[in-house]
C-alpha positions in Angstrom: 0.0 0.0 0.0 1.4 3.4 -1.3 2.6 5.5 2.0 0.2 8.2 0.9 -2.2 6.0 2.2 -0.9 5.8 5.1 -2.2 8.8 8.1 0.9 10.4 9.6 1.4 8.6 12.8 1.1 5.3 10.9 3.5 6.2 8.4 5.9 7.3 10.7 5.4 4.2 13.3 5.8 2.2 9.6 8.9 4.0 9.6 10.6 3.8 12.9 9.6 -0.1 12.6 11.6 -0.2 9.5 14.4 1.8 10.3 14.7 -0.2 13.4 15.1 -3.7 11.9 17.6 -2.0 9.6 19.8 -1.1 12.5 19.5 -4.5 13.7 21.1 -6.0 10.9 24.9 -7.3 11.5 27.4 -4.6 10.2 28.8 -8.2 7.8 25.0 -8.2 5.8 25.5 -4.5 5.2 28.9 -4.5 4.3 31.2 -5.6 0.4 33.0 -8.0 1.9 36.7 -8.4 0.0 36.7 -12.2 -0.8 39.4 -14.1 1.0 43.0 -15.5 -1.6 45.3 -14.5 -3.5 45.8 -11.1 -4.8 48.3 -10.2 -7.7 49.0 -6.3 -8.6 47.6 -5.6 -12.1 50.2 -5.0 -14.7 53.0 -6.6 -11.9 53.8 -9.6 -9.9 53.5 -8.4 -6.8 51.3 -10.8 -4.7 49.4 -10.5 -1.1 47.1 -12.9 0.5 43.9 -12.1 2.1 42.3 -13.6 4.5 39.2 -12.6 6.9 39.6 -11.7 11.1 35.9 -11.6 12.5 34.2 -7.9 10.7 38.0 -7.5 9.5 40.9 -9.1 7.4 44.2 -9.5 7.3 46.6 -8.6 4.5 49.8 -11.8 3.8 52.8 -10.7 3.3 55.9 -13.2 2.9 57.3 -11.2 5.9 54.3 -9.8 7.9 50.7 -10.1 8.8 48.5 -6.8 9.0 45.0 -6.5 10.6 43.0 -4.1 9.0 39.4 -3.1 10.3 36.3 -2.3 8.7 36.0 1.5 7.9 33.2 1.3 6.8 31.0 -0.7 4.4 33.2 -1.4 1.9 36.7 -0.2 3.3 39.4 -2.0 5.6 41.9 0.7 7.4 45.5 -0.5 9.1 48.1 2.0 10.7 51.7 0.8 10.5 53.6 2.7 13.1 56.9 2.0 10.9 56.4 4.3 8.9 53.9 5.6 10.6 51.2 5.6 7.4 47.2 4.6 7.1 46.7 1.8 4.4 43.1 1.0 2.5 41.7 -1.1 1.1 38.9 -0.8 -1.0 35.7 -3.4 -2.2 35.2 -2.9 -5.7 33.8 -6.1 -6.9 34.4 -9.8 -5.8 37.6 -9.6 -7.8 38.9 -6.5 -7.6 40.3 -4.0 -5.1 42.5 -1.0 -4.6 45.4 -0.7 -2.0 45.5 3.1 -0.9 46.7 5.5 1.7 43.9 7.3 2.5 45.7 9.9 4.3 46.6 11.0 0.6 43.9 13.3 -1.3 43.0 12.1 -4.4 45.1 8.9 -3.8 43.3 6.0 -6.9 45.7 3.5 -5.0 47.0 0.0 -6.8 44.7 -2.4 -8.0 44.5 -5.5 -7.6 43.2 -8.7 -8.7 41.9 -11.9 -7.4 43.9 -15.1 -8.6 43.4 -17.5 -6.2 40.5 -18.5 -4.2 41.2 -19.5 -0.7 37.9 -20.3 0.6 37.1 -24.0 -0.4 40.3 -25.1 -2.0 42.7 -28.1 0.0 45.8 -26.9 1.4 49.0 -28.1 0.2 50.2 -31.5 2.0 52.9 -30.7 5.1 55.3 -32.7 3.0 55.0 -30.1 0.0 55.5 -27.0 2.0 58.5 -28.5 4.0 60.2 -29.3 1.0 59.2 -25.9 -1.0 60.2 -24.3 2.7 63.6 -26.3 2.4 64.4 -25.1 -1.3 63.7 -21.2 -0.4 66.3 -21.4 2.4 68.8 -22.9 0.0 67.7 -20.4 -2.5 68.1 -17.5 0.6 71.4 -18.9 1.2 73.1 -18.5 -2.5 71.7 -15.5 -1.9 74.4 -14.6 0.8 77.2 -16.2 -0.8 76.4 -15.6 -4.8 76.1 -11.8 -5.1 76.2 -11.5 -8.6 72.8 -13.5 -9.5 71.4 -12.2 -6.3 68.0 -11.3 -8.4 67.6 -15.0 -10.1 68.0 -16.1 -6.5 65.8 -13.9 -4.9 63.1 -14.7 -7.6 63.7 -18.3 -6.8 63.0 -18.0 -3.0 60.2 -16.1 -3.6 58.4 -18.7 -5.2 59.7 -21.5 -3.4 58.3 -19.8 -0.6 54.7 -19.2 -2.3 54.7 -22.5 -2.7 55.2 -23.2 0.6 52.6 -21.3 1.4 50.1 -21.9 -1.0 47.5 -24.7 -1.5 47.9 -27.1 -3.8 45.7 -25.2 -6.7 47.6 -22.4 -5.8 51.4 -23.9 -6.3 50.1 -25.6 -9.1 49.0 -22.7 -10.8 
C-alpha cells in the first residue's frame, strides 16, 4: 500500500519499525566483503594474501601479517607505526580491489586482482610445503654467498616460498 495512504502517525510508526530492523542487521549483511585468496597487482607480480579476522581481514605478506578493520561498508583501514602511514583497502567487486593510503587526497591506490580462491580449496600437503620451505632457504642462502645473481636467487626463494605457502591449486598454478 502506497505510504500516501498511510495517516501520519502510521507512516511514521511504519517507519521507525523499519528503520529499526535496519539497525539491527549485522554490520557483515551491510557490508562488500573483500573475498578471501590471493591477490596479484595488475600489470605486476607483486602478490598478497587475504584472509578474513571476525568484521575485518588480514593482508599476507611473505614477511608480515597486517589487521586491518572495517572503515566502513566497503573499506578496511591499518596504521603501521613503521612508517607511521594509514593503508586501505577498498571493495570494488568480488575480484577487484585497490590498495591506498587514505591519508593522501586524491590517492586511486594500486589495484589488484583476485587469482586465487582460498575459501574452499585443499591446502598443500605438510610434505609439500617443508620441501618448497627447504628449497627457499637454499635459495636465501646462494643469496648470501652468490652476489652477482642475487636477483635470479631472490626470484627463486620467492616462489619456493609461495609454494610453501600456498594450496595445492595455488602452487600448481
Amino acid at each position: 500500500m502506497p505510504d500516501r495512504c498511510l495517516p501520519g502517525r502510521a507512516r511514521r510508526t511504519v517507519l521507525a519499525a523499519f528503520l529499526s530492523a535496519f539497525a539491527a542487521l549485522p554490520a557483515a549483511v551491510l557490508a562488500a566483503d573483500v573475498a578471501p585468496g590471493t591477490y596479484m597487482l595488475e600489470g605486476g607480480s607483486c602478490m598478497i594474501d587475504i584472509r578474513t579476522s571476525g568484521n575485518g581481514i588480514e593482508i599476507v605478506e611473505p614477511n608480515k601479517v597486517s589487521p586491518y578493520a572495517r572503515f566502513n561498508d566497503d573499506e578496511f583501514h591499518f596504521y603501521s607505526p613503521n612508517p607511521s602511514t594509514n593503508y586501505g583497502i577498498r571493495y570494488i567487486d568480488d575480484r577487484t580491489i585497490p590498495a591506498f593510503k587514505p591519508d593522501v587526497p586524491g590517492n586511486a591506490g594500486s589495484r589488484l586482482v583476485l587469482v586465487g580462491d582460498t575459501g574452499a580449496a585443499p591446502v598443500a600437503e605438510n610434505g609439500d610445503s617443508a620441501r618448497w620451505d627447504a628449497l627457499a632457504q637454499q635459495y636465501a642462502a646462494l643469496i648470501e654467498s652468490d652476489p652477482d645473481n642475487v636477483q635470479s636467487w631472490s626470484a627463486c626463494a620467492g616462489v619456493a616460498i609461495k609454494d610453501a605457502v600456498s594450496t595445492a591449486p595455488q602452487a600448481d598454478a
